[in-house]
N, C-alpha and C positions, 0 to 999 in steps of 0.2 A: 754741445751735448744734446743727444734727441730726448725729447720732454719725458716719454715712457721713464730713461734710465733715471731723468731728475726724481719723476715720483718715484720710483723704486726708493731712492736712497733718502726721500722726505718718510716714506711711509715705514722702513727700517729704522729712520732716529725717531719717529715717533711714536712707536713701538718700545724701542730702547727707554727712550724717558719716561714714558706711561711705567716700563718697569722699575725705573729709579724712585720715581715721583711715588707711585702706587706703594710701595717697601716702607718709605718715608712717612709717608699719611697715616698709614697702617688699615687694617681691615677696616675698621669701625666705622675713620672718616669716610672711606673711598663707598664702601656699603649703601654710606648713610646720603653721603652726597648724589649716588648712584639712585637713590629710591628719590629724595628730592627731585632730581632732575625727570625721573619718570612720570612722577606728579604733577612738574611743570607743564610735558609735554601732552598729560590729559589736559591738564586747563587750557592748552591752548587748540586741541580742538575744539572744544566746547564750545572757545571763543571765535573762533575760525570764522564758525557760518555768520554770525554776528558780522562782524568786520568784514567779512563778505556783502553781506545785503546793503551793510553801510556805506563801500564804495563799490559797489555792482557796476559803475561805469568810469569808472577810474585808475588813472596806470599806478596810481599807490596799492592798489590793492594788494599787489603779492611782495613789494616790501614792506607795507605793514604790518600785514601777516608774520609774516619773519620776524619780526622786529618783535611784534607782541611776542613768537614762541620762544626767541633770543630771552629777551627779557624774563619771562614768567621760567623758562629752563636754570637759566642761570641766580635770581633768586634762590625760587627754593631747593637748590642743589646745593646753594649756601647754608641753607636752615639745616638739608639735610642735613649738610658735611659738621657743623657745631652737632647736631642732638648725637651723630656716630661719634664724636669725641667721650660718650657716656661709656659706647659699648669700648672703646681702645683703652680707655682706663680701668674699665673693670677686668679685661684681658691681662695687664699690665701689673693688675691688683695682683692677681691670680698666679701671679709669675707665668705667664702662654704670650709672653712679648714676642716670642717667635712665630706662634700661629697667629696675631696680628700682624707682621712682617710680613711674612711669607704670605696670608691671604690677599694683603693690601696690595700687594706687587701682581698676586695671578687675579684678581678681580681689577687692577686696574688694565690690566693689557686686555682683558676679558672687554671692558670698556670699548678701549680703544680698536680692538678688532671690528667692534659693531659697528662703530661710529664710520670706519673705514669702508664696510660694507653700506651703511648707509646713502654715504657718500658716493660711492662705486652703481647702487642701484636708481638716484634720483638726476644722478650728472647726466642721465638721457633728456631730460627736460629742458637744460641747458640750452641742446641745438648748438652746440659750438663742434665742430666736426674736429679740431688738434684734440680738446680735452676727451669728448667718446674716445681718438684713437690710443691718447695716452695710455685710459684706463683699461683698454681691451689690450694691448700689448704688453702691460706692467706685469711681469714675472712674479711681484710680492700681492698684487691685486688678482692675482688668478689663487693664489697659493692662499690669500686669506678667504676663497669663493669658493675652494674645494674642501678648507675644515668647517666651513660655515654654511651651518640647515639651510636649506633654499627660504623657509620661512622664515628666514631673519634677514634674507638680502633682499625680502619685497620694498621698504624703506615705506611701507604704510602710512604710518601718522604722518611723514612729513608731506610725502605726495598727497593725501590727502587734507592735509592743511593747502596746500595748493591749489586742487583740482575745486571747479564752482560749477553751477550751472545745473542745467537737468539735461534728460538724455534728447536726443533729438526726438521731435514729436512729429508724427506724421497725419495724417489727414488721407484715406483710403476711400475711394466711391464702393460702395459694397461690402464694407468691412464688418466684421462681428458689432453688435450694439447691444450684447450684454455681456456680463464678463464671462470668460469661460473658464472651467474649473481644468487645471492644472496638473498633470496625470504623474501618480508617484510612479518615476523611472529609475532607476537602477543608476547612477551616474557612476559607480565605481566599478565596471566591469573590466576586466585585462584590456579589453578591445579598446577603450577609450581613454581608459589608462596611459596605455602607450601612444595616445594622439596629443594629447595636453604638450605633451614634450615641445609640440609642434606649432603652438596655440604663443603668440609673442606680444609683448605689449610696445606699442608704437607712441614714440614720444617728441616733443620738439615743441620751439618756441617760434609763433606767427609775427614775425618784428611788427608789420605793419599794425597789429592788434594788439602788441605788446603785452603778448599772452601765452601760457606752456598752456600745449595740447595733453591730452593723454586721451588714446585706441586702443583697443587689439588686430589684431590681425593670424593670420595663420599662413607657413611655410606652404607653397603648391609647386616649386623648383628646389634646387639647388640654389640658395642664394638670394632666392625671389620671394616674398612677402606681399598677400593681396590684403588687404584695408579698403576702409570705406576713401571717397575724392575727398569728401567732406572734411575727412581727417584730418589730411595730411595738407587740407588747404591753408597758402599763403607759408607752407613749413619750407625753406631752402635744402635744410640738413635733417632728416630725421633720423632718430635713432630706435634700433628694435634689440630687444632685449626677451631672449627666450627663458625660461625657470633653467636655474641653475647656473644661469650663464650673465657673464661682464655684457653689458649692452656694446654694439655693435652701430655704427656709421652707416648711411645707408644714402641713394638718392633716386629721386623719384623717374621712372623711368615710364611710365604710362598711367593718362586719367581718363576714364570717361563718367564725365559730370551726370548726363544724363542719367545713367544707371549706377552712379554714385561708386564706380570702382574703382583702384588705383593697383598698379604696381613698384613694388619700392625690392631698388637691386641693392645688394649687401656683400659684405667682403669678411668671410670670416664665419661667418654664422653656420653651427655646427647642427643646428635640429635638422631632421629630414623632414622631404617632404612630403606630403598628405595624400592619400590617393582622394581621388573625386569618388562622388557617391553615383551610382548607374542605376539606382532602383528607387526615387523617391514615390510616394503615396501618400493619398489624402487620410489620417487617422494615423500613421506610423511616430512611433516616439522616438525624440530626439533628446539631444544635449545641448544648449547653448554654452560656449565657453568665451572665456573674455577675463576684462581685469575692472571690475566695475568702479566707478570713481576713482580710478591710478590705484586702485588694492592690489593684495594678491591675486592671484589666477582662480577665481569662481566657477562652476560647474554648475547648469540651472535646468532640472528637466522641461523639455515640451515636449508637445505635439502638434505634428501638421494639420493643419484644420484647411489650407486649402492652398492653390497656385492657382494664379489666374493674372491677364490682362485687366486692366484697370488704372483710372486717376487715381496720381498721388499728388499730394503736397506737401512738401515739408519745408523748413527754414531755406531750402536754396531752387525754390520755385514749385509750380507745377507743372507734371507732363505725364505722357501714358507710357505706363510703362509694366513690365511683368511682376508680380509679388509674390512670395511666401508668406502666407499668414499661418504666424503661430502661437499657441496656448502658452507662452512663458511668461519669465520677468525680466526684462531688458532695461538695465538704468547706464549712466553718465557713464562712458568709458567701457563700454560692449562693443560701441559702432567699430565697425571692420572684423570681429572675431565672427568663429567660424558655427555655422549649426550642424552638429555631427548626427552621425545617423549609428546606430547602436554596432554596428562593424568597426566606428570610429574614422568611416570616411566624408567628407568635406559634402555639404548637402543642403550647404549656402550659405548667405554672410549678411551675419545682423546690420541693420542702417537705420534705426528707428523703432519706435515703443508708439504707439497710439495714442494720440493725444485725444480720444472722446472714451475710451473703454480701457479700465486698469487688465494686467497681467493679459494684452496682446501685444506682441513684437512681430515685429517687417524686417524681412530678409530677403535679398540679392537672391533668384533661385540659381541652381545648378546650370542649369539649361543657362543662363546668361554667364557665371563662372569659367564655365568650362572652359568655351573659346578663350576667355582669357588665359586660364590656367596652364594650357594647352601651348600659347604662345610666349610665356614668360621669361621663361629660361632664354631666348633671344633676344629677348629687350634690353638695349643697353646704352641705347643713347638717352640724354635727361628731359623730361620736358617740364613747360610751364607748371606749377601749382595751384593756381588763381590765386581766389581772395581768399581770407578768411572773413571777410565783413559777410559775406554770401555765406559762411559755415555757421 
């Protein structure tokens, strides 16, 4: 049996029982258990960064994490589910045994939907290339992708209980050395509207680091997905994952470290692709788009304040190289998304936040893009990734 059909019919019984189960409990419990466990999973960010800092270089970190959010969810989901036995007796008082029945069963498949999309949007981090293709081929995993808000399939808290670190920090000869103020742009125009679609987040797990990544990246082919090298370093299998959409399988098919690019070929991924930007200038407003610490899809205005030849350094060495400097705010999980230009075409790619002066970010310019862009759709044989110890 191909694994897709197995979870179709895990994801249909568990569906089914949520509605048997959920009938059973009644509104009150299922409500009350449901607010519980909501509870848990704030305290366990809360505690995330904590247990974070505490094993900062150790491979328990991200099952302990788990384990804390495990724990703290399922507690007070228990408190919940007792104090919602108040509200199913007083329904019960009331003679409304039916509207606790009947709510309990559509609030618990309500449950289990989320839980499933939860599931469906963090299994990119995985890096197991059978479970991505499972999930992308599952007929009941698409069909719960299209009743369900794209805001509830970003898997937020849980990615984010995951995701650690800060954003790459670079080191620019000539850089801004005060902060610059920040220019209110418009990010919600049609034109850019319709580019976000395009805007993917790139995910996978560095074995030799024993670590889940999380980037963005942005569609420039058919297929084809440009992200920062740094990214996807040490990732075998990455997976990308456009808004609205089951994440997708991918493997890496061009790097250049130097200028910190990558392309990553995919099979299935429905966003189109981006046109490049023909007309960048020094002072013109932008958009940075990305998914910052494994969140949803963020939208961050800038501006160009300059492109120029110049050292750089950052975590995977120094060399000379071309820069966009721009007036934004670039954190953990931007690197590889795209800087749009108010058309909403491609106009470079974030790779770094400035490590001496707050709200400036460094971007890959077009003029180096391009060429890539240009030849991606052909790439199709795989190559190395390097390290991640170097990312």
């Amino acid at each position: 049996m191909e694994t897709y059909v197995l979870l179709d019919i895990i994801v249909g019984l568990t569906l089914l029982w949520a509605l048997v189960a959920g009938a059973s409990r009644g509104f009150g419990r299922t409500i009350g258990g449901l607010a519980g466990a909501v509870a848990g999973l704030a305290a366990a960010v809360v505690a995330a960064p904590w247990i974070a800092e505490w094993l900062a270089d150790s491979a328990w970190r991200v099952p302990v994490i788990v384990g804390a959010a495990v724990v703290l969810v399922g507690v007070l989901a228990g408190v919940g589910a007792t104090l919602g036995q108040h509200l199913r007796a007083g329904l019960i008082k009331m003679k409304l045994r039916w509207v606790d029945t009947i709510g309990g069963a559509v609030a618990s498949v309500g449950v289990a939907v989320l839980a499933w999309m939860l599931v469906g949007s963090t299994v990119a981090s995985v890096g197991n290339p059978t479970v991505t293709e499972a999930v992308q081929r599952s007929r009941a995993m698409h069909a719960l992708a299209e009743a369900t808000p794209t805001s509830l399939q970003d898997g937020v808290l849980l990615t984010r209980l995951l995701e650690g670190g800060e954003p790459w920090l670079a080191e620019v000869v000539g850089g801004p050395t005060t902060r610059p103020s920040i220019p209110d742009v418009d990010v919600d125009t049609a034109a850019v509207q319709e580019s976000i679609g395009s805007v993917v987040k790139v995910s996978g797990t560095a074995q030799e680091c024993q670590t889940g990544v999380s980037g963005s990246g942005v569609v420039v082919a058919p297929d084809r997905v440009i992200t920062n090298a740094h990214v996807i370093a040490g990732i075998d299998d990455p997976s990308v994952r456009a808004p609205g959409e089951l994440p997708v399988g991918g493997e890496v098919v061009y790097v250049d470290e130097h200028n910190d690019l990558a392309v990553i070929a995919t099979s299935g991924l429905d966003a189109p692709a981006l046109r490049i930007s023909r007309a960048v200038e020094t002072g013109d407003e932008a958009v940075v788009a990305g998914y910052p610490r494994g969140g949803p899809l963020t939208l961050e205005p800038a501006e160009m304040v300059s492109e120029r030849r110049t050292v750089v350094t950052t975590d995977g060495g120094t060399g000379n190289r071309s820069v966009l400097t721009l007036a934004t705010e670039v954190d953990h999980g931007n690197s590889g998304g795209p800087v749009l230009d108010t058309d909403g075409d491609v106009a470079g790619i974030i790779f770094a936040s400035s490590a001496a002066v707050e709200d400036v970010g460094y971007a890959v310019p077009i003029s180096v893009v391009e060429p890539v862009a240009a030849q991606a759709a052909s790439l199709t044989a795989p190559v190395p990734t390097g390290s991640c110890e170097a990312a």
